[in-house]
C-alpha positions in Angstrom: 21.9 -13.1 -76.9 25.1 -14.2 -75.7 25.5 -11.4 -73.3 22.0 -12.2 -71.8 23.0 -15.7 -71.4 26.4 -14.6 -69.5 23.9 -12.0 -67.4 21.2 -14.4 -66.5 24.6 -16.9 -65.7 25.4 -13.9 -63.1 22.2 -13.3 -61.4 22.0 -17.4 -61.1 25.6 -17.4 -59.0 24.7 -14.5 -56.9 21.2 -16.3 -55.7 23.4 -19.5 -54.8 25.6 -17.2 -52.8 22.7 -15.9 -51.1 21.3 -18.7 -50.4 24.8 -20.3 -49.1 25.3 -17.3 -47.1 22.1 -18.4 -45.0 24.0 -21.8 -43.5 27.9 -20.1 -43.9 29.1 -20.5 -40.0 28.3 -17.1 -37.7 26.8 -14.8 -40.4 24.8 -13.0 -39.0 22.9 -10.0 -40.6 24.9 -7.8 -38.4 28.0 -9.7 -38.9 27.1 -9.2 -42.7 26.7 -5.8 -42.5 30.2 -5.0 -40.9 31.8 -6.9 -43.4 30.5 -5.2 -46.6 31.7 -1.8 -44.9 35.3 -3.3 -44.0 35.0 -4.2 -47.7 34.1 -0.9 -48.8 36.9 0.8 -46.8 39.3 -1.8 -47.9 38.4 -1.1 -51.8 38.9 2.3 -51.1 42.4 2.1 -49.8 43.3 -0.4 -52.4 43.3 1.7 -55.1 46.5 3.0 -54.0 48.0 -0.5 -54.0 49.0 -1.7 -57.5 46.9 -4.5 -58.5 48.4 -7.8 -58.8 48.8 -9.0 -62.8 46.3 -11.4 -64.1 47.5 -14.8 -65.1 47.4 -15.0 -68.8 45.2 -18.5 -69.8 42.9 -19.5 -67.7 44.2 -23.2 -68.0 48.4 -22.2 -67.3 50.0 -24.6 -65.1 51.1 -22.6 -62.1 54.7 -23.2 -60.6 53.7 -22.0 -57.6 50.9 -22.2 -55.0 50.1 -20.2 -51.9 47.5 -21.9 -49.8 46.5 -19.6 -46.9 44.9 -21.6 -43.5 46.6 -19.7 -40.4 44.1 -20.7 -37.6 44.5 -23.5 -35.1 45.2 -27.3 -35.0 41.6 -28.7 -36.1 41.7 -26.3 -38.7 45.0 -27.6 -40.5 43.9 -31.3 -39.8 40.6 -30.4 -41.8 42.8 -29.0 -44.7 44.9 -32.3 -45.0 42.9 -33.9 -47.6 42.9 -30.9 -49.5 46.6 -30.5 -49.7 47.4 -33.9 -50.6 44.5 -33.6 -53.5 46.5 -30.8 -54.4 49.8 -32.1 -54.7 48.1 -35.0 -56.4 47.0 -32.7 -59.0 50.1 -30.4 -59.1 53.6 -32.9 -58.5 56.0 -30.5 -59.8 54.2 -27.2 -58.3 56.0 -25.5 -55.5 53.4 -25.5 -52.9 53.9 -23.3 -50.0 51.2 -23.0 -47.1 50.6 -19.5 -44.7 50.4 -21.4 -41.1 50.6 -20.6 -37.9 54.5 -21.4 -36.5 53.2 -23.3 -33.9 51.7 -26.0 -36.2 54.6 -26.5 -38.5 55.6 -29.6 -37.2 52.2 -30.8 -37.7 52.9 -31.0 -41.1 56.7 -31.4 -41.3 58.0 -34.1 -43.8 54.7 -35.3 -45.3 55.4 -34.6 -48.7 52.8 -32.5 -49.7 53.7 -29.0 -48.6 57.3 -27.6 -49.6 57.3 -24.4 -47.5 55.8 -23.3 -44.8 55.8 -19.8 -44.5 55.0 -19.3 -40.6 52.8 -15.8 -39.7 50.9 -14.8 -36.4 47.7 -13.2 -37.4 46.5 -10.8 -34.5 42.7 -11.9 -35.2 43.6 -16.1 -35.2 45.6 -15.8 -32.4 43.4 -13.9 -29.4 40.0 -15.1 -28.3 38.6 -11.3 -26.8 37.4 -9.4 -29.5 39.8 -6.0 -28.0 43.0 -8.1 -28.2 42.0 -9.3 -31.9 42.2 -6.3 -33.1 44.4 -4.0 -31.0 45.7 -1.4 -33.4 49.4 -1.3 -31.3 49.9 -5.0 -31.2 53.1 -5.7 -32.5 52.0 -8.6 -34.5 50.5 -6.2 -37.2 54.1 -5.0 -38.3 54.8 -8.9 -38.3 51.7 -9.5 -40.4 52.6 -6.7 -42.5 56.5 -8.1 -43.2 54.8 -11.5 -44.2 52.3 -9.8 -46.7 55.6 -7.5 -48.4 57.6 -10.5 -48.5 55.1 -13.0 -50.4 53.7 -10.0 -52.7 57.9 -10.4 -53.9 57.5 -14.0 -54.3 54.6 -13.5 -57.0 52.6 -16.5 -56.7 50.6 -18.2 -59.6 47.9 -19.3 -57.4 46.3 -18.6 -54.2 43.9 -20.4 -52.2 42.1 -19.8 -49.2 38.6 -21.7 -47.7 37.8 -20.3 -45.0 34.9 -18.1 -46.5 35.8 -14.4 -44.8 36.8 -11.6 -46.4 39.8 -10.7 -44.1 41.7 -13.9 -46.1 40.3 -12.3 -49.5 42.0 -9.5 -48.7 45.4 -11.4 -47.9 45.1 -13.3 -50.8 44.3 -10.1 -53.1 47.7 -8.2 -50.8 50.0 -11.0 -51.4 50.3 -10.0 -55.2 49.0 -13.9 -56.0 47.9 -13.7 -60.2 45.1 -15.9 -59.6 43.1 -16.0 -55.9 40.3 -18.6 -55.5 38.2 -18.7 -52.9 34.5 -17.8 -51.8 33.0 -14.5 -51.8 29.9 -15.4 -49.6 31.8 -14.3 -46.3 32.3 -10.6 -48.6 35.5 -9.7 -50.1 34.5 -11.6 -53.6 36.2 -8.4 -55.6 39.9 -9.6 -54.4 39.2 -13.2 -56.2 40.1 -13.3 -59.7 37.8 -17.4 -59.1 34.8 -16.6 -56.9 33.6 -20.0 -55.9 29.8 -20.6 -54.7 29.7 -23.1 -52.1 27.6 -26.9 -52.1 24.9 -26.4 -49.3 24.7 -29.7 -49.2 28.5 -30.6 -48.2 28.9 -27.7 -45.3 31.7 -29.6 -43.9 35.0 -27.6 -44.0 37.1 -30.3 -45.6 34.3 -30.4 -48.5 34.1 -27.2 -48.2 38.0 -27.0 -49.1 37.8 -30.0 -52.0 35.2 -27.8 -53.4 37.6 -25.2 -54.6 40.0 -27.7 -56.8 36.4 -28.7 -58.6 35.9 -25.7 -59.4 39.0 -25.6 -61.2 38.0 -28.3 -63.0 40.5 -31.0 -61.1 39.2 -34.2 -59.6 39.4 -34.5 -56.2 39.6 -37.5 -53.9 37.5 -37.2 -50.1 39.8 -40.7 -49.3 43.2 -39.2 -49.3 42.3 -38.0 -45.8 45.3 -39.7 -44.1 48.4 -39.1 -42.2 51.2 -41.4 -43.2 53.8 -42.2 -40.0 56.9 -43.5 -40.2 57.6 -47.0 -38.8 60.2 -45.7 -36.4 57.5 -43.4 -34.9 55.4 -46.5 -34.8 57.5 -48.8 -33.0 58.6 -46.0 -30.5 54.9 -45.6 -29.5 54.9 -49.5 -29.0 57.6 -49.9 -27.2 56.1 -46.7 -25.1 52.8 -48.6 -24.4 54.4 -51.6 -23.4 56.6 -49.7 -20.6 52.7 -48.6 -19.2 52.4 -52.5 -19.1 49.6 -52.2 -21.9 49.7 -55.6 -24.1 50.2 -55.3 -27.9 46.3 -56.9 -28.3 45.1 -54.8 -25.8 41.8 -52.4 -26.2 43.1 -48.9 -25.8 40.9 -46.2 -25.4 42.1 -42.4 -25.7 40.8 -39.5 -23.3 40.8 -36.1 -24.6 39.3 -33.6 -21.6 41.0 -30.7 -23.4 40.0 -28.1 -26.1 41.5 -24.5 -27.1 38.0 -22.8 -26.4 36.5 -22.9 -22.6 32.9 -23.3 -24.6 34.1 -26.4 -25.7 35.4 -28.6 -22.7 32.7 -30.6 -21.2 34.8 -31.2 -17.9 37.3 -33.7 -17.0 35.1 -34.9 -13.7 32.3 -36.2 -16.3 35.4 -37.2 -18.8 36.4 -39.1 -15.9 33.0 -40.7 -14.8 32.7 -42.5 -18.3 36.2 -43.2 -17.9 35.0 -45.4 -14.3 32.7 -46.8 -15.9 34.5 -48.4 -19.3 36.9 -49.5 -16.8 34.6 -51.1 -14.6 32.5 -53.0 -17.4 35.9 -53.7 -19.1 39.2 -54.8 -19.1 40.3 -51.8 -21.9 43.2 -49.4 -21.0 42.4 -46.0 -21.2 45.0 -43.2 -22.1 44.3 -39.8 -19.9 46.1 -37.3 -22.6 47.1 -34.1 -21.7 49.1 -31.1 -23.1 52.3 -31.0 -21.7 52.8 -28.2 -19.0 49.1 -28.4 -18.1 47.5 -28.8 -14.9 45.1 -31.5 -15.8 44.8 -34.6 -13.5 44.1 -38.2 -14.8 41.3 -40.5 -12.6 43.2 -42.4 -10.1 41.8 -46.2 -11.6 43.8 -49.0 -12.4 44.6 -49.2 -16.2 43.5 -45.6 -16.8 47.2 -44.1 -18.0 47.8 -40.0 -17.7 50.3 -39.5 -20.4 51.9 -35.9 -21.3 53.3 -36.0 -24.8 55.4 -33.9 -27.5 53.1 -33.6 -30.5 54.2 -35.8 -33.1 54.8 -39.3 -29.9 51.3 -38.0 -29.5 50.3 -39.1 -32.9 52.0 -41.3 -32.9 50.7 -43.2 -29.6 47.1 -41.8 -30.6 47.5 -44.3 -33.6 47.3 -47.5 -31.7 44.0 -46.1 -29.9 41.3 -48.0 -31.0 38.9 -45.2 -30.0 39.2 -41.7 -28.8 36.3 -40.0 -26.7 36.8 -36.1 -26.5 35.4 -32.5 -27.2 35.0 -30.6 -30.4 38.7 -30.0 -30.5 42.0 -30.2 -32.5 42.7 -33.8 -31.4 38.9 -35.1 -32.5 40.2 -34.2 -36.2 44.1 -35.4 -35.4 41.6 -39.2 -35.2 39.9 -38.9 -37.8 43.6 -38.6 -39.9 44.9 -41.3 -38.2 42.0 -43.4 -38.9 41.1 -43.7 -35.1 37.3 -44.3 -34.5 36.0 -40.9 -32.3 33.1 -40.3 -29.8 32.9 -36.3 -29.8 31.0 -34.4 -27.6 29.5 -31.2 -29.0 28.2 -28.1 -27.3 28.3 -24.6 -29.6 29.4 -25.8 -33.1 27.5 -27.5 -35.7 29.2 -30.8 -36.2 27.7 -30.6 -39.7 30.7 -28.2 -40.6 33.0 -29.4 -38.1 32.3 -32.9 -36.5 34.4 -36.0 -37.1 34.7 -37.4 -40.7 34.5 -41.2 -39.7 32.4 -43.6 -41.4 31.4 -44.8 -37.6 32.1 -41.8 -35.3 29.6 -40.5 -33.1 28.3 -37.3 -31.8 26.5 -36.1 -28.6 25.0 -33.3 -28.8 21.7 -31.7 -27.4 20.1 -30.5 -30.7 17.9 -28.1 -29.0 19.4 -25.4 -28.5 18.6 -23.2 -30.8 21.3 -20.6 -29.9 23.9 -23.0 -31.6 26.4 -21.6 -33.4 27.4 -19.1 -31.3 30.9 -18.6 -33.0 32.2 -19.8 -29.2 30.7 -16.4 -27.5 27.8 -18.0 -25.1 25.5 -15.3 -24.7 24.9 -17.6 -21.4 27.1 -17.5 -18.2 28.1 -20.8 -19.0 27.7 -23.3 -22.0 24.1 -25.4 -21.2 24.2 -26.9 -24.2 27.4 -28.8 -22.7 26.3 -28.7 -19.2 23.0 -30.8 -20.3 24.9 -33.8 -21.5 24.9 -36.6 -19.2 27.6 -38.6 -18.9 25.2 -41.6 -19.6 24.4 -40.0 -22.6 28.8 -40.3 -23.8 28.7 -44.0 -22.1 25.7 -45.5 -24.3 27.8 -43.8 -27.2 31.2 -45.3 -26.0 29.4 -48.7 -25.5 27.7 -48.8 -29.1 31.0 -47.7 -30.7 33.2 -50.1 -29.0 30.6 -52.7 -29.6 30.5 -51.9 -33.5 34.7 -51.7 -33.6 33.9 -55.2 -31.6 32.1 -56.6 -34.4 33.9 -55.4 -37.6 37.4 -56.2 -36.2 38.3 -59.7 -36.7 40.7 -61.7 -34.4 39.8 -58.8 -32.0 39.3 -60.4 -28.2 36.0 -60.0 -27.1 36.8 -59.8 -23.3 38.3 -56.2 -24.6 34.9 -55.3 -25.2 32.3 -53.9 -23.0 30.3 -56.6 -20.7 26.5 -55.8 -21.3 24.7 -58.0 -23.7 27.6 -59.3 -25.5 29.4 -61.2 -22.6 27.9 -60.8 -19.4 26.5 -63.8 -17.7 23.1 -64.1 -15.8 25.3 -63.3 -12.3 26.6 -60.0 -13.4 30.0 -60.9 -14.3 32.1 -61.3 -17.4 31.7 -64.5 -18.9 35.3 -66.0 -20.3 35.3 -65.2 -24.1 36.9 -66.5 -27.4 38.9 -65.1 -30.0 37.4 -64.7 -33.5 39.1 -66.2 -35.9 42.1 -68.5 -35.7 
């Protein structure tokens, strides 16, 4: 009897997983089917590989932790609240995190990562599908030297979230005793903890929370912050105020970039809203950029292009009181900094990837019905951008900046945009108060 009960257990887990599989981000049937040979062929080989040692007790502390999340900037922002949940749950566990080396920094001093152990994965780091997976790259031998080194280090634990079976497989290779992660994306037989998704909390930092559940460990969605130190702080005030921006002043951020073509909306419509906040307000609007690009700010009094190292951009970011962008790295970078966002979406679903924020908003033409496309636009160009009017990201800028009026207190109203609030029968801005003493 008990072994039916275990069985009927078993069949129950592999409908969820079915089921999840139906919403898990660019599965395709075809997609599916590719992966379950890869897994095949990777069993195969396997066997000549000795098999990392279970890790006797289910319940033993570990001492150490490898969490694997290689991929780009949004994607470590989105694993912050994980990581601090899990140093909230393991203080004395060495925790060491597989990243890329560019996004070290991003991370550096907060506490709840010890190492970092830095690897360039061929697949994360190319967008053309040849160059992911060019057999004579040299950053296979490179990805090979990382796996030998960590299979010496014998993790406890493993953890990756990221639902695909090539980071199954690098858990399984790095000799980890225990691997969790989710087997929907194929690969399950390299987890010693297959974990079956929540449909209904898709999004990737729930997504991520989800697998400390499992484990039995309660997690916290609030410890979704960035600390900064006050010395960054007071260098990013003392920047602003050498741009002649006030210390009360509205600042609005501008974000035109994103990693992915598929994702940038274009700076000439970025820059349109950008005339018209200005024009209805008497805000100052940050123009970022990454340094070394090309990228130029609107010519407008009180619109500021500024070209900053990563962690000034943070900190400076932090005394926006809104930042209007793409689906990108920085939209995410907000949301950890506690910054209100207006996103505009084109090929993702912000359901697994949008803004976190209690308030933020997202403009995106729901239509389309060939969203996701994983970032490959089977068009020659991305309509589901291209159809978003730059009215469309104003009314959204206007009602978030009229909420963030509302719920600030002492916050000067002439900051705020004109319309309804404080415009006068003429047209113009009518001299406000402040709220509050």
């Amino acid at each position: 009897m008990q072994r039916q009960h275990r069985d009927i257990n078993s069949i129950n887990a592999v409908v969820r997983e079915a089921t999840a599989r139906l919403s898990a981000p660019g599965m395709t049937p075809r997609k599916w089917r590719l992966v379950r040979a890869f897994e095949t062929a990777a069993a195969f080989l396997l066997r000549a590989v000795p098999s990392p040692q279970g890790l006797e007790g289910s319940q033993t502390r570990p001492d150490s932790i490898l969490v694997v999340e290689y991929w780009n900037l949004g994607d470590i922002a989105i694993l912050v609240p994980f990581l601090r949940n899990l140093r909230r749950s393991f203080p004395q566990t060495r925790i060491c995190l597989l990243v890329n080396p560019d996004l070290v920094r991003f991370l550096e001093n907060q506490g709840f990562v010890d190492e970092f152990v830095p690897v360039r994965v061929p697949w994360a780091r190319h967008f053309n599908r040849w160059r992911k997976y060019n057999p004579f790259s040299l950053d296979w031998i490179s990805l090979a030297r990382t796996i030998l080194a960590l299979r010496k280090r014998r993790f406890d634990w493993a953890f990756s979230g990221r639902m695909d079976v090539r980071d199954n497989l690098m858990l399984w290779l790095s000799g980890a005793r225990r691997r969790i992660g989710y087997g929907i994306g194929g690969g399950g037989s390299f987890l010693t903890d297959r974990v079956t998704p929540d449909p209904s909390h898709p999004h990737r930092a729930e997504v991520w929370l989800r697998l400390l559940e499992a484990l039995g460990e309660r997690s916290d969605p609030n410890l979704d912050r960035l600390p900064q130190t006050h010395a960054e702080l007071a260098a990013a005030r003392s920047y602003l105020a050498g741009l002649g921006i006030v210390s009360d002043a509205f600042i609005i951020g501008v974000h035109p970039g994103a990693r992915i073509a598929t994702r940038r909306w274009g700076d000439e419509r970025f820059a349109e809203v950008v005339r018209r906040v200005l024009a209805e307000t008497d805000a100052h609007v940050l123009w970022f950029s990454e340094p070394g690009t090309s990228c130029q700010a609107p010519q407008l009094e009180r619109c500021h292009a500024v070209s900053l190292r990563f962690r000034f951009f943070l900190a400076v970011l932090s005394h926006c009181r809104l930042l209007i962008c793409n689906d990108s790295g920085p939209m995410h970078l907000a949301n950890l900094l506690g910054v209100a966002v207006v996103a505009v979406f084109g090929p993702q679903r912000p359901e697994w990837f949008g803004p976190r924020g209690p308030h933020d908003r997202v403009v995106i033409r729901p239509e389309f019905s060939c969203r996701p496309c994983s970032d490959y636009c089977i068009f020659d160009q991305p309509y589901c951008l291209r159809a978003i009017s730059s009215d469309e990201v104003y009314e959204a800028v206007e009602s978030q900046m009229n909420h963030l009026g509302k719920s600030e207190k002492g916050l000067n109203r002439s900051s705020m945009v004109c319309s309804a609030l404080v415009r006068n029968e003429a047209g113009a801005c009518s001299p406000t108060k402040r709220n509050g003493p």
